[in-house]
Structures are given as C-alpha cells and as structure tokens.
C-alpha positions as CSV (number, residue, x, y, z in Angstrom):
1,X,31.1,29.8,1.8
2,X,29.8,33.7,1.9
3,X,27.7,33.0,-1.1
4,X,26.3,29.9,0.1
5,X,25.7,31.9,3.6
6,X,22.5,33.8,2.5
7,X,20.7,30.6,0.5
8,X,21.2,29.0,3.5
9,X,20.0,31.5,6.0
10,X,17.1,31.9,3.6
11,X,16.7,28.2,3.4
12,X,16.4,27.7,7.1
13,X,13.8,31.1,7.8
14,X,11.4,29.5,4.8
15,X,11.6,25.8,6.8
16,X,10.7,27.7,10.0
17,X,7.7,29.3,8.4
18,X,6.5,26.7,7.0
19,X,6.8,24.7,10.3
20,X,5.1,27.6,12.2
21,X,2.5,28.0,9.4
22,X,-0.2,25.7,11.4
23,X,0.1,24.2,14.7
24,X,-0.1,20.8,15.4
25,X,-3.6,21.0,15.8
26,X,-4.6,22.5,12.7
27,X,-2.5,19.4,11.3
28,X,-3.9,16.9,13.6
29,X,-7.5,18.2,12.0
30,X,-6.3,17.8,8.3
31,X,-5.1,14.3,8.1
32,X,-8.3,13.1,10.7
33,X,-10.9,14.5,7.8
34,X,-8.7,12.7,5.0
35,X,-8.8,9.4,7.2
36,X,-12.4,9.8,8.0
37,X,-13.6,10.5,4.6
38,X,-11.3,7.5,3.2
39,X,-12.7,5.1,5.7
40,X,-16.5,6.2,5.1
41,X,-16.3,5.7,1.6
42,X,-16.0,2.0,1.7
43,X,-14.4,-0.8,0.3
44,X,-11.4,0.2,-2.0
45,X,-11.0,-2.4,-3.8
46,X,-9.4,-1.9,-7.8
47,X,-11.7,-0.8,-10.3
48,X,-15.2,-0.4,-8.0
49,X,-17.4,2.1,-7.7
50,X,-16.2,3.2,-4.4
51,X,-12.3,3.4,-6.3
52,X,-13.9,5.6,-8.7
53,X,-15.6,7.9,-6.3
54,X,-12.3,7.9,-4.1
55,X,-9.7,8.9,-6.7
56,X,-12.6,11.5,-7.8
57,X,-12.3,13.0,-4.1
58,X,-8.3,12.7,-4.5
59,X,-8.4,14.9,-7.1
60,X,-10.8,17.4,-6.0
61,X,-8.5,17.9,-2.4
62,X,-5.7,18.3,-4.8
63,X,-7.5,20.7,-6.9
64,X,-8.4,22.6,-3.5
65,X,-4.7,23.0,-3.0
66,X,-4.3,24.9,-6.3
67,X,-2.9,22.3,-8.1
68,X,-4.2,20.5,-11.5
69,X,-4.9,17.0,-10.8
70,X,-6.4,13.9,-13.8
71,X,-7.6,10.9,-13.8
72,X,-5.4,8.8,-15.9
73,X,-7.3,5.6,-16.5
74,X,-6.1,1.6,-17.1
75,X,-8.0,-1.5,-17.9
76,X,-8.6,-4.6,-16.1
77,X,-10.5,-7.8,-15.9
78,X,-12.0,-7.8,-12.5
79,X,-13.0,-10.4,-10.3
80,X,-16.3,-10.2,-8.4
81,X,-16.6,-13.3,-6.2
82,X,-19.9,-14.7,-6.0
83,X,-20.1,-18.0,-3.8
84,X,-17.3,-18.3,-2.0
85,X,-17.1,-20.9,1.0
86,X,-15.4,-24.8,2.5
87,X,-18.5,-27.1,3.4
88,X,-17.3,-29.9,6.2
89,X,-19.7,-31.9,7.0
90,X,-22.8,-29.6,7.7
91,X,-20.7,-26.7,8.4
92,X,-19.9,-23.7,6.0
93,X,-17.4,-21.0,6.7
94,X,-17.6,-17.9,3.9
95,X,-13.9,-17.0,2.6
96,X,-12.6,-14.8,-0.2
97,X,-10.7,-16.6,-2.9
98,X,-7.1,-15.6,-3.9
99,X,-7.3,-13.1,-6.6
100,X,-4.5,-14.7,-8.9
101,X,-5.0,-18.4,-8.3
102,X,-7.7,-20.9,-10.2
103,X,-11.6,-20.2,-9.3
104,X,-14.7,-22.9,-9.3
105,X,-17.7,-23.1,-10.7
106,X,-20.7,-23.8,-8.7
107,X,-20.8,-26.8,-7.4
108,X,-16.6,-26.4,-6.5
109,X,-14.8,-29.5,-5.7
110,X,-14.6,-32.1,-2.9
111,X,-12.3,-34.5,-1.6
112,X,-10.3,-35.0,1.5
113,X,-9.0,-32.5,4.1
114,X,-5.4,-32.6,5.2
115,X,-1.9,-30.7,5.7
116,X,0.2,-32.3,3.9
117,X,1.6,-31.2,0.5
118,X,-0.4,-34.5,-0.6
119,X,-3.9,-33.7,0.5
120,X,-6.3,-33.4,-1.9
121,X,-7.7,-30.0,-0.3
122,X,-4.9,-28.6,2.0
123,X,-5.4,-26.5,4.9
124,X,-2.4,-23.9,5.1
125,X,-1.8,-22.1,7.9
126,X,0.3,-19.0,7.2
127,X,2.4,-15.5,8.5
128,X,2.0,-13.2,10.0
129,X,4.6,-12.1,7.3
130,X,7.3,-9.4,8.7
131,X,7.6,-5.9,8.2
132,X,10.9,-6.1,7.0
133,X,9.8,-9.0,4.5
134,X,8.4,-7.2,1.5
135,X,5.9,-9.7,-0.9
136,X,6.7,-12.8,1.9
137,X,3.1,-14.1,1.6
138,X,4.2,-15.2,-1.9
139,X,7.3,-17.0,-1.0
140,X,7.1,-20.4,1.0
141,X,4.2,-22.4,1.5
142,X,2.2,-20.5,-0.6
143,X,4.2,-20.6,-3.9
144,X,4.5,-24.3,-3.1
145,X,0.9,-24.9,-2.7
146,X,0.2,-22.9,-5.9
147,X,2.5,-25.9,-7.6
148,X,0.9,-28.6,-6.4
149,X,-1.2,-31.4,-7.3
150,X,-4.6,-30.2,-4.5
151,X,-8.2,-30.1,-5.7
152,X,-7.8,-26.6,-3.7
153,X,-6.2,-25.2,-0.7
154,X,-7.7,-22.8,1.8
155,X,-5.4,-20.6,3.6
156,X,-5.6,-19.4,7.0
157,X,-3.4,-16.2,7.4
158,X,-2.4,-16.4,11.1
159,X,-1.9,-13.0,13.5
160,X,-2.1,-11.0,16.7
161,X,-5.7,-10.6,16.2
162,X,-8.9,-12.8,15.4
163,X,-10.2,-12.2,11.6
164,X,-9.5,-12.4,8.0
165,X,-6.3,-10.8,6.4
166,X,-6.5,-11.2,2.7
167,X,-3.0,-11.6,0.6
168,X,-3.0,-9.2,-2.4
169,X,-2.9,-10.6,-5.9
170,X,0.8,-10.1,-7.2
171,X,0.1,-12.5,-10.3
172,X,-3.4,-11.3,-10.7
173,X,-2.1,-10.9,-14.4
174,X,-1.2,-14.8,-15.0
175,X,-3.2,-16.5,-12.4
176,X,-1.8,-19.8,-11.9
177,X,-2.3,-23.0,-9.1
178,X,-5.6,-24.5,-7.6
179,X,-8.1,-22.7,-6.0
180,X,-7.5,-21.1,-3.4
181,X,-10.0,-20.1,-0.5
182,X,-9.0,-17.6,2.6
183,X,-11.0,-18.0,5.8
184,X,-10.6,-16.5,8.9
185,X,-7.8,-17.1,11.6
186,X,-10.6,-18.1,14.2
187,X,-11.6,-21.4,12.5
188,X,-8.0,-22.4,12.7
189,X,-8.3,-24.9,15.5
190,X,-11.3,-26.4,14.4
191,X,-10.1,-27.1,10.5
192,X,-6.7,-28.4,12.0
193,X,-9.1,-31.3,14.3
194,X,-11.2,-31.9,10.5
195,X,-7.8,-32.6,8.6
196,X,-6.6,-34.7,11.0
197,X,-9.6,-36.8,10.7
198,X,-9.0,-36.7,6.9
199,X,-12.8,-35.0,6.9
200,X,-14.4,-34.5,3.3
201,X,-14.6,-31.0,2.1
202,X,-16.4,-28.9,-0.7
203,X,-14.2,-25.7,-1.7
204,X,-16.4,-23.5,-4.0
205,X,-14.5,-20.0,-5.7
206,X,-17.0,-19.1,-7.8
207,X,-16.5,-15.7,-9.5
208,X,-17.9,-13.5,-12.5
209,X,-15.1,-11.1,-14.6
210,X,-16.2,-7.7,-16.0
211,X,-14.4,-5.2,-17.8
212,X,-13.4,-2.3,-15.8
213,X,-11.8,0.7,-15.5
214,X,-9.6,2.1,-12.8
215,X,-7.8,5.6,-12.3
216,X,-4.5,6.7,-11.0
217,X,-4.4,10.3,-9.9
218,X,-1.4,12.3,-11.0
219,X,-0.7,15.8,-10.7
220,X,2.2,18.2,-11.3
221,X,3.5,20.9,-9.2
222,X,6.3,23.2,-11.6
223,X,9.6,24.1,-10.3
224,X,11.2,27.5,-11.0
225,X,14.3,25.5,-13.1
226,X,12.9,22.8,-15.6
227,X,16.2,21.1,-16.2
228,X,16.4,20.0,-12.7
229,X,16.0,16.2,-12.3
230,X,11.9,16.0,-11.0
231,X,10.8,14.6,-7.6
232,X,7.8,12.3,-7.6
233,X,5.6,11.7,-4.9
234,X,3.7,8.1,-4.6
235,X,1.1,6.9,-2.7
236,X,-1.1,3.8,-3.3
237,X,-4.7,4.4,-3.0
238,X,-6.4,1.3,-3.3
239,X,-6.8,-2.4,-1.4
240,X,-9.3,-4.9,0.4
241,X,-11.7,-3.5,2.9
242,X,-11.8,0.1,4.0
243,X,-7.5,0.2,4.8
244,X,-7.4,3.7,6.7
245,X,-3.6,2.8,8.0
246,X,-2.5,1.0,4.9
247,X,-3.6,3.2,2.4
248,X,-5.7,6.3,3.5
249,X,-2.6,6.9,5.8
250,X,-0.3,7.6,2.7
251,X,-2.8,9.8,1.1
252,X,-2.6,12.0,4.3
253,X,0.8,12.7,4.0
254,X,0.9,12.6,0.1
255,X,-1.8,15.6,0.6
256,X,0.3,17.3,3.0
257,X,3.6,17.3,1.3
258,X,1.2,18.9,-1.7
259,X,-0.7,21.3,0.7
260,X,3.3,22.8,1.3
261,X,4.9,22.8,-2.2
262,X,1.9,24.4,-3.3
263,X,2.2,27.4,-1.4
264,X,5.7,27.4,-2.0
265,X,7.9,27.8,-5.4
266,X,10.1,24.7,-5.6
267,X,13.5,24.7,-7.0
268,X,12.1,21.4,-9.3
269,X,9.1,20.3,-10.7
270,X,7.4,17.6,-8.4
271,X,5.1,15.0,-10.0
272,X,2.5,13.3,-7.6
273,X,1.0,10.1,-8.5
274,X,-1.8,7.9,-6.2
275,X,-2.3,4.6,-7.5
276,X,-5.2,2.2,-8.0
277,X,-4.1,-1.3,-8.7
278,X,-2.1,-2.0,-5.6
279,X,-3.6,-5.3,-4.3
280,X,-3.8,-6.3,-7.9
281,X,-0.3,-7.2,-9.1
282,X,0.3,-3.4,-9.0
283,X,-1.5,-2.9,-12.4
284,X,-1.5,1.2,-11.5
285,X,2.4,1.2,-11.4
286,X,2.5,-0.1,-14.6
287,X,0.3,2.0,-16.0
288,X,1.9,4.9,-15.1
289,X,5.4,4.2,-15.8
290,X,4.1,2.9,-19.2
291,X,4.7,5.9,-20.8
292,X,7.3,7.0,-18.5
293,X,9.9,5.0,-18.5
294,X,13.0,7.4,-18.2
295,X,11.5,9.0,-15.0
296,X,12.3,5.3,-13.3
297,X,16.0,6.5,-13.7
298,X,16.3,10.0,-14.0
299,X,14.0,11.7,-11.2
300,X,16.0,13.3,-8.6
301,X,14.2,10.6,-6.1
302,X,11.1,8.6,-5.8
303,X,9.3,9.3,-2.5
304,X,7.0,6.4,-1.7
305,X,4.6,6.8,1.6
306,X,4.1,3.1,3.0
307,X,1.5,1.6,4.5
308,X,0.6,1.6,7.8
309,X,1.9,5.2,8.7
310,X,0.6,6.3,12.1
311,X,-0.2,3.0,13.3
312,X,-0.2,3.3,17.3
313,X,2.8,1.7,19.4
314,X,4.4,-0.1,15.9
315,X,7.7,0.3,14.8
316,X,8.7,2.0,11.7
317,X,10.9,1.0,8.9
318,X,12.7,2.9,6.0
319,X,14.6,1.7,3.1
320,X,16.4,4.0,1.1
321,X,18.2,3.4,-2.5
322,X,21.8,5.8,-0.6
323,X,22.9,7.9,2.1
324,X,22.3,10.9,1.1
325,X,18.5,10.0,1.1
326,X,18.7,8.1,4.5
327,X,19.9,11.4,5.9
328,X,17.6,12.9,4.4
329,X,14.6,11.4,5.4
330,X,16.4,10.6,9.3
331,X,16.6,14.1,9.6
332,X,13.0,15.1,8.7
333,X,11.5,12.8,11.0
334,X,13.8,13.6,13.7
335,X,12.8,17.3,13.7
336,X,9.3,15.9,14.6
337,X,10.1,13.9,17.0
338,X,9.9,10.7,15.4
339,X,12.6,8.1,15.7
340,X,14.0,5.4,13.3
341,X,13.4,2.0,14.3
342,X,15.3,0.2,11.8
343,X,17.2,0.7,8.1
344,X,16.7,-2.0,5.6
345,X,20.0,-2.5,3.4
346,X,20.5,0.2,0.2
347,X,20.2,-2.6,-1.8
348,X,18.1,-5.2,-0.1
349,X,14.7,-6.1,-2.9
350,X,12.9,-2.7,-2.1
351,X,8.6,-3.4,-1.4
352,X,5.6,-2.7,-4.0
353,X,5.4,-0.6,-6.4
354,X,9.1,0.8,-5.6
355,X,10.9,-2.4,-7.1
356,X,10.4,-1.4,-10.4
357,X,12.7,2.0,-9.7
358,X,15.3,-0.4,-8.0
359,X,15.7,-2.3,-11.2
360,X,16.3,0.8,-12.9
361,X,18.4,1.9,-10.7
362,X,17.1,4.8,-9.4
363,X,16.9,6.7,-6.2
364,X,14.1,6.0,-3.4
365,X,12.9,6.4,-0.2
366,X,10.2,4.4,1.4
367,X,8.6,4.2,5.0
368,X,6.5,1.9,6.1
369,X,5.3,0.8,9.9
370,X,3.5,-2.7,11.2
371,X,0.0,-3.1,11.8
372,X,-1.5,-5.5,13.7
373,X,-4.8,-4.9,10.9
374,X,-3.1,-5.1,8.4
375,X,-4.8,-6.3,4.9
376,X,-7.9,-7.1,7.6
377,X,-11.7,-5.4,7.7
378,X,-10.6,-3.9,11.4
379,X,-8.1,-1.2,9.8
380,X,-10.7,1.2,10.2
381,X,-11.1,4.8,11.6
382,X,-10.8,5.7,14.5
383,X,-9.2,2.2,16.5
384,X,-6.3,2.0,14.0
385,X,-5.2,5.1,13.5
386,X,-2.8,7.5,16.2
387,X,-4.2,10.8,14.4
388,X,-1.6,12.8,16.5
389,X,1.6,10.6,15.1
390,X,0.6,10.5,11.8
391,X,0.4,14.2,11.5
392,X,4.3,14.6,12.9
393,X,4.8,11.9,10.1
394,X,3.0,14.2,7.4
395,X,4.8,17.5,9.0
396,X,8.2,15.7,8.7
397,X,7.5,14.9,5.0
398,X,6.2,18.2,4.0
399,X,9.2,19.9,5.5
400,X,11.4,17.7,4.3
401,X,10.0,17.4,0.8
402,X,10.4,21.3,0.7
403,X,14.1,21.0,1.4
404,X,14.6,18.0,-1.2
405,X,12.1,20.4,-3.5
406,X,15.0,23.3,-3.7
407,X,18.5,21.3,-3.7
408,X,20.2,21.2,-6.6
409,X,22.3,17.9,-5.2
C-alpha cells in the first residue's frame, strides 16, 4: 500500500492538471470549430468527394496534435442515385432508394398501391427505432418486405419531426428484396388515403455504380511499455446528409481524447481509427480489422464514441462488455457532471461497428444518446448540437482515457 501511495498521488495531481489545463471555454471553442467545419463540408456520404476531403481534414487536426495520422484506403461499388421518385396519379414525391435492396431502370415499375404484405407496391410505415434497439430498422417489417413478392415498396420512416430519415445499408454488400424507395414522413397521410383506394403507382430507383475509393483515418499514439495490451479509439466518420450529432459529434471527442494523450506519455500504446463506410454495411470496419484481427481480442478495450453525443435534452446510453469498464466510463462522466441514463446488459448484441469485438470476445465501451434528427438532413450545426454538453462529454473521455491510458489492469 506505501508503494502504491505515490503512483497514486501522482496519478491524481496529472488528472487535475490535465482537467485545469483549459477551461470549459477553451473546450466549448474546440469541439464548436470541429462541428462547424464537419457540417460545412457537406454531404458525408461513403466514398464522395466531400468523404475524401473530410478524412483529409481528420488527419491534418490529428497531425496538428503531434501525432502521425494515414489514410488507409478500401474499395467499393458506389451507388449514385439518379431518378428516384413514386408517381400517383399526377403527383411525384422524390425519395432516396435503400442502398442494399433491388434498383429500377428508367421507366421503374407500376402496379397497385396498398399495405398489405400482398400489394403489389407496399407502402410501409416504419420506427422511430429505439435507442436501446441497435440495427432495429432491419428487423420487422422491413426484413419482411425485403422477402416478399412486391413490384417495390416505399418506406416511410415515421418520427418526432417532419422529414426524411434514411436507414443505412447493412447489406449493402449482398443487396437483396424489391426496390425500395424512402420518402418523407410528411406524405404519410396522403399515401395511406392512395392505398386505400388501391391507387396505381410508378416506383422508379434508378441508379449508376462507380468504382470508388474511401479512407479510414488511423493513427498511433506509443505508450512508454509496448507489451501492454493497446487501447483503440473509434469513431465513425461518415453517413447521409451533413450528420453533425451522429457523426461529427464522435470526431469531437475522438479529437479530444487525442489532443490529451498527446501531451501526455501513456502507460500503453493507443491506436485511433475514424471510419468511412458506416452507413454502408460498415465496409470501414472491415477494412480495418482485415489485417488486424488479433486486436478484436487482445486490446486492453475498444472505446467506441456513438452517435448522437451532445444532443440537447436526450438521454444517454452506455453498453459496456464488464464492470470494470462500466465503472470506468460512470466515473468519468460523473466527474463532469454528466449522468447515466441507462446500462444496456454486458452481453446484450452490442451496436455497429462494435459487434464484431463482441464476437471475439473482447472488451468495449460504447455511448450513444437519442436524436430527434437522427439519420435526417436537419442534424445540422448549430440547432442540433448542445456545444456546452458535448464538451463535458469530450472532457470526461479525455480524462478518463488518460487514466485507462496508464493502468496496467
């Protein structure tokens, strides 16, 4: 217990300094610049120009910090929609078709409108999925629809707000199922009077494919012992529209927790990886573990920043893979004032890119809070964004990751 005194002591003055290091304003001023240059650089969709030009950015801010940051590239076939819309009558409404189900050509196809799983085009009416309810879009009506015998189906994602929320493309890989055409929630009523009526509808999802690239940005920070089990640090990076609180939320505090192992010597290395991909079957995940297999099971833990971090007035949710981690992450967001609002089960399916640790059975934390913008063109700067709780959120990881940095346990 002596010996373990002065560590501890030392432990505790470093935490303080690095707490007292910059006030809440300077933080405040860090993660509204990262927000405000995410959300003016557009659309971050996989494998775009603007994706390009964002992880670019990524890893110039990390290279800022000190630290050496690439561009690991993947492949993909993307999808660029071209005419995309339902004709009733003499109506069109413009939708965006599901990534991983079947597209048009042209001229689409017709037939009658309806709700039931016999209608030759069905209208579905679905969510808004849970927080706690990791890939529920994909479960359900959806995955029944994507079996059926429809011509097409257009989906109508429901929620507390008027618009379009897109559902990401978990299969993008194997599409599979009809067409499939999203439109927003505000034409809900009038669609529903149509398919009662049995009214005749044209669905066209007409896209082109082109070969692209896309980038996940790693970087490495090295720890003072090299045998010590590394920490990695994940954020994804890209998604539909400009997604300021479901992805350029998580790049915030990924920077911050950076910004403080950098100036500091950590005990172990700590690997940081932001990921293209996301909305796309999580192609960057796949990527990156490609080659890195072991780290699933052997880092120390995986630290994944969720999406919609600093969302105003929502609650939060973590899921950790033990206690030890729980604690861990508990504590560092109670030391900036920020509460727990609920614990998913240790071994309830963990969300995104962090199932494929869970099947390898290793160690995890996530975070995530709800959005009422969500996957929707309004998640923009400033409306969806409480700049003031996120930076307590990125505080409480960059303290905390310090700590996790120099255990040995």
């Amino acid at each position: 217990m002596c010996a373990l005194a002065p560590h501890a002591a030392k432990s505790r003055i470093q935490t303080a300094q690095i707490r007292s290091a910059d006030s809440s304003k300077i933080i405040e001023q860090r993660v509204a610049t990262v927000i405000q240059t995410y959300d003016a650089q557009g659309n971050h969709r996989t494998g775009t120009d603007v994706d390009k030009k964002s992880g670019e950015w990524l890893a110039e801010e990390a290279r800022r910090l000190g630290v050496n940051a690439s561009l690991e590239s993947f492949t993909l076939n993307r999808v660029d929609p071209q005419s995309c819309y339902l004709r009733v009558g003499n109506r069109r409404i413009d939708g965006v078709p599901l990534f991983d189900a079947g597209f048009t050509d042209a001229d689409g196809v017709h037939g009658k409108l309806g709700m039931g799983p016999a209608a030759e085009i069905r209208l579905l009416e679905t969510g808004p999925f849970p927080l706690a309810r990791p890939g529920a879009e994909h479960r359900g009506p959806i995955s029944e629809a994507r079996r059926g015998a429809h011509k097409a189906v257009v989906l109508v994602a429901g929620g507390s707000r008027p618009g379009l929320f897109l559902t990401n493309a978990l299969a993008f890989r194997n599409p599979s199922g009809p067409p499939m055409l999203q439109v927003s929630n505000t034409e809900i009523e009038w669609l529903k009077r149509q398919s009662q009526s049995g009214a005749e509808a044209t669905v066209v999802t007409q896209v082109t494919r082109a070969p692209a690239q896309a980038f996940n940005v790693t970087a490495r920070i090295p720890g003072s012992d090299s045998k010590l089990p590394p920490l990695v640090f994940m954020a994804a990076r890209s998604a539909w529209w400009q997604c300021v609180t479901e992805q350029g939320s998580r790049l915030a505090c990924w920077l911050e927790v950076m910004r403080v192992l950098a100036a500091s010597k950590p005990g172990r290395d700590c690997l940081f990886v932001a990921l293209s991909g996301h909305e796309l079957g999580m192609l960057g995940m796949d990527a990156y573990i490609e080659n890195r297999q072991d780290l699933l099971r052997d880092a120390h833990a995986w630290i994944f920043f969720g999406s919609g971090i600093g969302t105003p007035r929502k609650p939060n949710l973590i899921h950790t893979s033990d206690e030890a981690l729980e604690k861990w992450v508990v504590t560092a967001l109670e030391q900036e004032g920020v509460g727990v609002d609920a614990r998913e089960q240790h071994d309830a399916t963990a969300r995104a890119e962090m199932e494929a640790v869970q099947r390898k059975s290793g160690r995890f934390v996530t975070l995530v809070c709800d959005s009422e913008v969500y996957h929707s063109a309004a998640d923009r700067w400033p409306e969806a964004v409480d700049v003031g709780l996120l930076a307590r959120y990125a505080r409480a990881f960059a303290n905390g990751a310090f700590q996790l940095a120099q255990s040995e346990t």
